[in-house]
C-alpha positions, -999 to 999 in steps of 0.1 A, spaced: 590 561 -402 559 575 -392 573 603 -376 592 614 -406 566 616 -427 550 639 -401 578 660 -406 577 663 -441 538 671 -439 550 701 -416 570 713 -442 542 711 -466 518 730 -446 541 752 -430 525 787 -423 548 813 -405 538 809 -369 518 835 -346 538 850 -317 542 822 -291 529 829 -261 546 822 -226 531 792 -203 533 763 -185 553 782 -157 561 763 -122 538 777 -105 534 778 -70 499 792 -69 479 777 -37 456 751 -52 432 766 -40 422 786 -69 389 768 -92 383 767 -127 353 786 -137 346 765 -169 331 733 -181 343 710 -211 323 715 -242 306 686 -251 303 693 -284 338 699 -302 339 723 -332 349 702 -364 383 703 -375 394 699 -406 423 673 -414 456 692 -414 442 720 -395 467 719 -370 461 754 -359 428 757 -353 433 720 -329 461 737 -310 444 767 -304 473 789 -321 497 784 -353 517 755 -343 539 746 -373 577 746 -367 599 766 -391 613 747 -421 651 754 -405 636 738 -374 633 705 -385 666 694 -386 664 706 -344 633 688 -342 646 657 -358 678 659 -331 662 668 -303 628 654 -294 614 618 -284 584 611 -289 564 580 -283 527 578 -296 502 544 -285 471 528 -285 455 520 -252 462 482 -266 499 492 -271 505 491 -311 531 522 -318 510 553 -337 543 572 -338 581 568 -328 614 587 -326 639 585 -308 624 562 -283 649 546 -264 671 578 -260 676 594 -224 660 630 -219 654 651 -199 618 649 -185 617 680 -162 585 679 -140 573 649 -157 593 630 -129 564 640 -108 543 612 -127 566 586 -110 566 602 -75 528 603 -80 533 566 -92 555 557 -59 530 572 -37 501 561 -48 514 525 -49 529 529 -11 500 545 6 469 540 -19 448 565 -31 426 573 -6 455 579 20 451 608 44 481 625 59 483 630 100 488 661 116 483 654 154 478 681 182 493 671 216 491 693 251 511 690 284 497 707 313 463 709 330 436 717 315 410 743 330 379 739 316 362 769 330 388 791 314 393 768 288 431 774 293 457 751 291 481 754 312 513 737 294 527 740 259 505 730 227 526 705 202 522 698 169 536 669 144 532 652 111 544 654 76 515 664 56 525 684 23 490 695 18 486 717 52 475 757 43 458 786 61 429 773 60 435 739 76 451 756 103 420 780 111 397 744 108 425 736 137 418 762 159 379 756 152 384 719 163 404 729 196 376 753 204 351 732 203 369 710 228 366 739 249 405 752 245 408 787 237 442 798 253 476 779 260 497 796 286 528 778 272 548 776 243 535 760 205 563 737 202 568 724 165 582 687 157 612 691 129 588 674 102 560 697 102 554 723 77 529 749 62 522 766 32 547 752 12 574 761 36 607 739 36 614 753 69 598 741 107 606 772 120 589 793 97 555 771 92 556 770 133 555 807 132 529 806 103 514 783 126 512 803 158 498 836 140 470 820 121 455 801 150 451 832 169 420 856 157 438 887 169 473 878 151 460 857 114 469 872 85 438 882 62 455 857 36 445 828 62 412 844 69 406 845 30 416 814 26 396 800 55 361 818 38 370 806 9 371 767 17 338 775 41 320 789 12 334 759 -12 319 736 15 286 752 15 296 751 54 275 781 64 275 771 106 316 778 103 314 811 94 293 823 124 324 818 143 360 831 143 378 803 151 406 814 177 433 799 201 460 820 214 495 807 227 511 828 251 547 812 247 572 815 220 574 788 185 600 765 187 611 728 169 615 701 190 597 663 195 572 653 213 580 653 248 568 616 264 545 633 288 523 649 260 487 639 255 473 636 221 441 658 217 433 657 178 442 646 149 437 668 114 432 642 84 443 659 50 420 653 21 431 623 5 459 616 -17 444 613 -51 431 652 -43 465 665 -33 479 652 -61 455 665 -81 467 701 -68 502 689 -64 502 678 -104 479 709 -118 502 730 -103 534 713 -107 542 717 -74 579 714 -66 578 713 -26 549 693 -25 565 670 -46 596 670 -32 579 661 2 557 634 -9 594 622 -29 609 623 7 578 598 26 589 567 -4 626 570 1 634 605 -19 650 599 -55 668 568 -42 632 552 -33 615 562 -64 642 545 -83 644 517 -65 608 513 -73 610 516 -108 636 494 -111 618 465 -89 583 471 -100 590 481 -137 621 465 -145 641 497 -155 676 488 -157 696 510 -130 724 520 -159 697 532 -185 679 557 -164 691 585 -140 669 605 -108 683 629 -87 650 646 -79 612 636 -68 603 669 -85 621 669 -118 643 700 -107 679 698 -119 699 666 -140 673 637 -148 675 612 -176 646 590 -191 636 582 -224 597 582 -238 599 542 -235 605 545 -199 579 574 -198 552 557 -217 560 527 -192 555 551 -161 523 565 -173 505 528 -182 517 521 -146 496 550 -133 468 546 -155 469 507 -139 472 518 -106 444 547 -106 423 513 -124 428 494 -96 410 523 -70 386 533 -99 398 564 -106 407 578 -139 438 597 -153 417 630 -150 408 625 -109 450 634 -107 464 650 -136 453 682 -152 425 682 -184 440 708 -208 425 740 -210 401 732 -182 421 729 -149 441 758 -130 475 755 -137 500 742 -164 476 733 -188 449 759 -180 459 783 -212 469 759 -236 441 747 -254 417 770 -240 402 785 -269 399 758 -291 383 725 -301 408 708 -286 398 719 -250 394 690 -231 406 663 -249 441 663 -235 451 653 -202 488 653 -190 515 659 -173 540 693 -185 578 698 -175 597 731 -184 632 738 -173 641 769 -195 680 763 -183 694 733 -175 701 711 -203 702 738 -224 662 739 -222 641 711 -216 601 706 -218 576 677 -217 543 670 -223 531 630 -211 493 619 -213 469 611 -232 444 623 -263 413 621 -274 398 619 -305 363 623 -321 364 580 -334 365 578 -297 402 568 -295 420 571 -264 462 574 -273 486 578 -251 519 602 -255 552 608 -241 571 641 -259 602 645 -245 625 676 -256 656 692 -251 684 715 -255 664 743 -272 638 768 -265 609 759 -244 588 777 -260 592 767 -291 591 731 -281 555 735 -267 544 746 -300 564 711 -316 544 690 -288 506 708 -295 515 702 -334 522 669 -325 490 660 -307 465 677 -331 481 665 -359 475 627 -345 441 639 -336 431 652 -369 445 620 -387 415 604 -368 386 630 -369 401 657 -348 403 664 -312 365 654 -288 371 655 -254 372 633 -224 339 632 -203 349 651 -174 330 673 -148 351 696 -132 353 702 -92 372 730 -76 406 726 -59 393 742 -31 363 719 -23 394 694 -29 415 703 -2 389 711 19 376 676 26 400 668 54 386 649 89 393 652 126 396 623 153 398 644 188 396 637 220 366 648 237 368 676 269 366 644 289 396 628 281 413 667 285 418 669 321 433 635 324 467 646 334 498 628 349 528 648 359 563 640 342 585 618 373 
């Protein structure tokens, strides 16, 4: 087997390896941050074997690590036309850690397309007094986008001042679903809510992050004015009362984009909140089992964002990923408009592969869970190469140091990649997370529609 004999070429080669060093961490960094860099378009020349230098560190696993190699990691190497460039352990159920986040992304897409935007709507009771620009009822907010930051928020109060509403006399009541900066809880991202719409109470975070997507924007006019609405009353969760009138909706940017933060980042809330709007891990699985044909008994998901017990092997992985590429086809997008490009984007991929000739030529998905399992990582994507090869990969690892399994994976990949020239990499420009999640909309009411007030019976 194919794999075997890349084994045995380890051993031939085998150099001691450098100190490894520690990445690929679940971050929760806002995705707002940008990369500063461009992919080279001219790779450096690699010369076969040269695993190191196409890794971007000494890669080569231990000679008493091959037998641990050999018992526990999957791998699945393709062509884009599907013929097998490497196999092991194929049909055997890992753990795939945050790779699960390819099939929530899958789900998603598939359920509300690509260019899906998520609803955050504003309501009012009361009357509204435009020479004060007061309202004088509560101010209400719902919706169930996983996307919604600081500076969204201070865009909200921007929008509601230029409906003329600067102050609400009542309380800012919060439906259960609604949440902010990555918080699980209502309560909180009410309270989040409350503080950064009002000038006098937003936390320089939010006014940081608000300049910051301005700036992005090139949106010069937004910064001549402090965007501010103050709400008297305390933050509370409840629904929409019936007699509340709807004054704007905020439109996230659209879903390819958030996922595009939610999968640089590995994001576990946004994940699991996206996971939640397809039917949770019940949904997702349902879905792979109708759309894909996985059999129920050979797979296992308990998460939307790989945390905890999972079970899929690379076939079902491999599988998973041609779906996405498919899907992303069909709204002519490519694998790099959602997943991170290797030593390019922020995030899980932004250190590995950064100082080498493989920068840029591989885009995928990472999973690390340095516990359960007894250690489990992932890398799933796809390589380039300079013949102009696209392959596609599923590593799958586990029970073991993560660590030391990310330096099996890059070995891995520039090994296949100097078998066919060495690394080149994809033609990508990239384009800052923050101009990303900045490209949100608004649908409001205009003042004339504000006054129009019925009491409750």
């Amino acid at each position: 087997m194919k794999s075997y004999r890349f084994i045995l070429a380890l051993v031939i080669l085998l150099a001691p390896p450098a100190p490894a060093r520690a990445q690929d961490a679940q971050q929760r960094t806002p995705a707002t941050s940008a990369p500063t860099t461009v992919v080279p378009q001219t790779p450096a020349t690699v010369a076969p074997g040269d695993l190191g230098a196409a890794a971007g560190e000494d890669v080569l696993p231990k000679a008493e690590e091959q037998a641990a190699l050999l018992n526990h990691q999957g791998v699945l190497v393709e062509t884009l036309d599907g013929k097998i460039v490497r196999e092991q352990a194929a049909d055997r159920a890992f753990n795939p850690a945050s790779a699960v986040k390819l099939a929530t992304a899958l789900a998603a897409l598939r359920t509300f397309g690509a260019k899906h935007r998520f609803a955050t709507t504003f309501w009012i009771t009361g009357a509204f007094d435009k020479a004060t620009g007061t309202v004088g009822g509560n101010l209400i907010v719902s919706g169930r986008d996983p996307s919604f930051h600081d500076e969204h928020a201070v865009s909200v109060a921007r929008e509601l001042n230029q409906l003329g509403i600067k102050t609400v006399t009542g309380d800012l009541v919060v439906a259960p679903r609604f949440t902010m900066d990555f918080s699980p809880s209502s309560q909180r991202s009410g309270e989040r809510l409350y503080d950064t719409l009002d000038a006098t109470r937003r936390p320089a975070a939010a006014t940081r992050a608000w300049y910051e997507s301005r700036m992005a924007l090139h949106d010069a006019d937004a910064l001549r004015t402090t965007p501010s609405v103050a709400v008297m009353g305390a933050v509370y969760v409840d629904a929409v009362p019936k007699e509340a009138r709807a004054i704007s909706t905020y439109y996230s940017p659209v879903l390819a984009d958030v996922l595009k933060a939610l999968l640089c980042y590995s994001n576990n809330f946004m994940a699991e909140r996206l996971g939640d709007m397809v039917g949770g891990a019940p949904g997702v699985s349902r879905f792979l089992t109708e759309q894909l044909g996985f059999r129920p008994e050979e797979f296992r998901l308990s998460t939307t964002n790989g945390l905890g017990v999972n079970r899929l092997t690379p076939r079902h992985m491999m599988k998973i990923y041609r779906a996405l590429l498919d899907v992303l086809h069909d709204e002519n997008l490519k694998a790099a408009d959602i997943l991170p490009v290797a030593g390019v984007d922020p995030g899980t991929l932004q250190k590995r592969y950064a100082n080498s000739p493989g920068r840029g030529s591989v885009i995928a998905k990472t999973g690390t869970l340095p516990r359960t399992d007894g250690g489990a990582s992932a890398l799933v994507g796809q390589m380039h190469t300079r013949r102009g090869e696209t392959l596609l990969f599923v590593v799958l690892d586990q029970r073991g140091n993560v660590t030391r399994f990310r330096r099996w994976q890059d070995a891995l990949v520039a090994e296949v990649q100097n078998e066919r020239g060495g690394p080149a990499p994809f033609a990508y420009t990239p384009q800052t997370l923050a101009i990303r999640l900045s490209a949100s909309e608004f649908d409001s009411a205009r003042s004339s529609n504000l006054d129009e007030y019925e009491p409750a019976p």
